[in-house]
N, C-alpha and C positions, 0 to 999 in steps of 0.2 A: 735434601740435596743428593744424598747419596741415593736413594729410590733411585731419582733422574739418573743418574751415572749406572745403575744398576744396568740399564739398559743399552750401554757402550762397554764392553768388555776392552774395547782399546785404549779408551782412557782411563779404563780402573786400572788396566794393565799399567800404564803410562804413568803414575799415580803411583804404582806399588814400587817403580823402578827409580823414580826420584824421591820415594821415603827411604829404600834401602840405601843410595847414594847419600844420603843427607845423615842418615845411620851412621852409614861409614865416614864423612866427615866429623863428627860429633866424637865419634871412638877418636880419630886419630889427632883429635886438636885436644882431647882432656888426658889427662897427666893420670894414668890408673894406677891403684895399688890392691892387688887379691891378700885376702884374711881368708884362712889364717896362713902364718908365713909356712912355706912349702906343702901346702893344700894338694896343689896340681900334681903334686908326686904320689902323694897317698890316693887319691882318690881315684885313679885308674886301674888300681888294683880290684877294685872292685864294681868294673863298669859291664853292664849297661848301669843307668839308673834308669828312677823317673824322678825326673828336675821338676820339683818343683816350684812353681812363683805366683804372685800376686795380680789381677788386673789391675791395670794403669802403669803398672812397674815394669812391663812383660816388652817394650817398644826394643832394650839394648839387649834384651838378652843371649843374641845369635854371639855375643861377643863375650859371652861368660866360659864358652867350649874354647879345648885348646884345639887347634886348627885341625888337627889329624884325628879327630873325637867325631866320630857322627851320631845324629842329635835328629832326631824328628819331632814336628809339633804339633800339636794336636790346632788344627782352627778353624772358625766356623766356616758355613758356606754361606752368608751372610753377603754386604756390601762389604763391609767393612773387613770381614775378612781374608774376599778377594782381594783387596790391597796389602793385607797382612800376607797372604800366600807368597804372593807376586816377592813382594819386598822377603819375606822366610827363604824363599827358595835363590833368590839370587846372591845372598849370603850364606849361601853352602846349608841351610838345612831341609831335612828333608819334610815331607808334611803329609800328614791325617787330617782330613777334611768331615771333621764333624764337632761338636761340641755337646755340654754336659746341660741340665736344668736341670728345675730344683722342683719340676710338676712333670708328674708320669706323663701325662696326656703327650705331651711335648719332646719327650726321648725322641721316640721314633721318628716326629718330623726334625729332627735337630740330627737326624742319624747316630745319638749317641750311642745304640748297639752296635754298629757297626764299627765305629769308632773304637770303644773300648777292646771289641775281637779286634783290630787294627793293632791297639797299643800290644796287646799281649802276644800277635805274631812279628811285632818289628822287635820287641823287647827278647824274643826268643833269637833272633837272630845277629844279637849284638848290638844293636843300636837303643842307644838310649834315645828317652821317651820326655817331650817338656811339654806341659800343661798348668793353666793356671789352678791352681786350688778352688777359689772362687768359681761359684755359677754365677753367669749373668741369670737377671741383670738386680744382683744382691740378696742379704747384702752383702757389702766391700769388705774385707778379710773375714771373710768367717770362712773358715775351708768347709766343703762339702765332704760325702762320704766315698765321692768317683775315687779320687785320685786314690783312695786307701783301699778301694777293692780291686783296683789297677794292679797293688805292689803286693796283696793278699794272692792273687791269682798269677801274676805272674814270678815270685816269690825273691822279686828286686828290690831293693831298698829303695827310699824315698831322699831325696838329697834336695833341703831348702836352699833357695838360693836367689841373692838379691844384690843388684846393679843400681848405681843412684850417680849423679853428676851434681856437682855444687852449683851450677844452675841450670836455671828452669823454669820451665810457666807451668801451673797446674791447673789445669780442665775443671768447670765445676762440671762435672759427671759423675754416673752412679758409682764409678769407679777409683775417681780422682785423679784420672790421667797424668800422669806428670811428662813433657814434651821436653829431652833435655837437650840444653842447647851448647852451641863449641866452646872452648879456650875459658877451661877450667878444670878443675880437679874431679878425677872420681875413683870409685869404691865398689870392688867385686866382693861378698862376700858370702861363701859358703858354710853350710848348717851339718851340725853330727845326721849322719845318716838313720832314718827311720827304719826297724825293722817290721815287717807286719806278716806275723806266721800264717802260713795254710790252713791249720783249723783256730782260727782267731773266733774267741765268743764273742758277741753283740756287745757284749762290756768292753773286751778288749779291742772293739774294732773301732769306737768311740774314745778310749784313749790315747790310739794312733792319730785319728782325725785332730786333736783338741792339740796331740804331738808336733801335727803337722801347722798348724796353727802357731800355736806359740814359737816353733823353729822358725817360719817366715817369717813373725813378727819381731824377732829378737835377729834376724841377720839383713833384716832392713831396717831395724831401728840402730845397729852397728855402722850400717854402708854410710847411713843419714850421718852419723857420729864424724864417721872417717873424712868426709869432705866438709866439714864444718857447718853443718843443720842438723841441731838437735832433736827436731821432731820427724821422724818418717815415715 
């Protein structure tokens, strides 16, 4: 279906502007609480980041920044990502219009070089930088080595960070979609920030990545906690 809609920019548009609305009802009918307590205070001290998060997780994220925080996002130029654009930008963030893979061949039609010089001149200019960890299309959390040669080159730290609502329908996708729905509790929860030095060896740039990994997986297996699902 999305092919067909490829082909009408007004209704992907159209599409992207009633997911952000629907976004923003979702945020304002669940009852949030951010971990750890007084996070938002410490962590501007040391902004830009690059935010990192999960695909399938990635739908609330625009609502993880504090409102006067600018936040660009890395998304494909896909279908589906013109609707993620549409919907990123009318929620105040800004966007980078390429994404990563996990097959050379594929970078450059995916514009992931462009991209990543992208992240590392908006990252130079104060804005912090959100992308999923994960290559499509898997598999589902395994972090790639993007995001770590994103925080190696532009010499920001990494900041895990995972959003979840006590309810929800979950996509059988590669991903595991989770679609969360209003009038209920939910859970912001930010990860100790990664550092990944400039002359990082192949050793140590594989310890950040496995870093980056286990920080997503343990501040969305927390968020899951905080609204009462165990598993997330």
């Amino acid at each position: 279906m999305l092919k067909k809609l490829g082909r009408h920019p007004r209704l992907l548009h159209a599409v992207g502007v009633i997911m952000a609305e629907y976004l923003r009802f979702v945020y304002r009918t669940n009852r949030f609480t951010v971990a750890p307590d007084g996070i938002l205070d410490t962590v501007e001290d040391d902004i830009p980041y690059v935010v990192a998060m999960w695909h399938g997780q990635h739908f609330m994220m625009p609502f993880t920044r504090p409102q006067h925080v600018p936040v660009s996002v890395m998304i494909s130029r896909s279908a589906d990502g013109e609707i993620n654009a549409v919907a990123a930008k009318r929620l105040g963030i800004g966007l980078i219009r390429a994404s990563g893979s996990q097959k050379a061949h594929q970078i450059q039609k995916r514009g992931g070089l462009r991209g990543f010089i992208e992240c590392l001149r908006t990252l130079k200019e104060g804005t912090s930088v959100a992308l999923t960890a994960d290559v499509p299309k898997g598999p589902a959390r395994v972090s790639g080595m993007g995001i770590v040669q994103i925080a190696k080159h532009s010499g920001r730290p990494i900041m895990p960070v995972a959003i979840c609502t006590s309810r929800s329908i979950e996509l059988n996708s590669w991903d595991k979609a989770s679609i969360n729905l209003p009038f209920g509790k939910g859970a912001i929860v930010y990860g100790e920030p990664i550092h990944v030095k400039d002359g990082a060896t192949d050793e140590e740039l594989e310890e950040a990545r496995l870093a980056v990994e286990n920080g997503l997986n343990a501040v969305t297996q927390k968020a899951y906690e905080m609204v009462g699902r165990p598993n997330g």
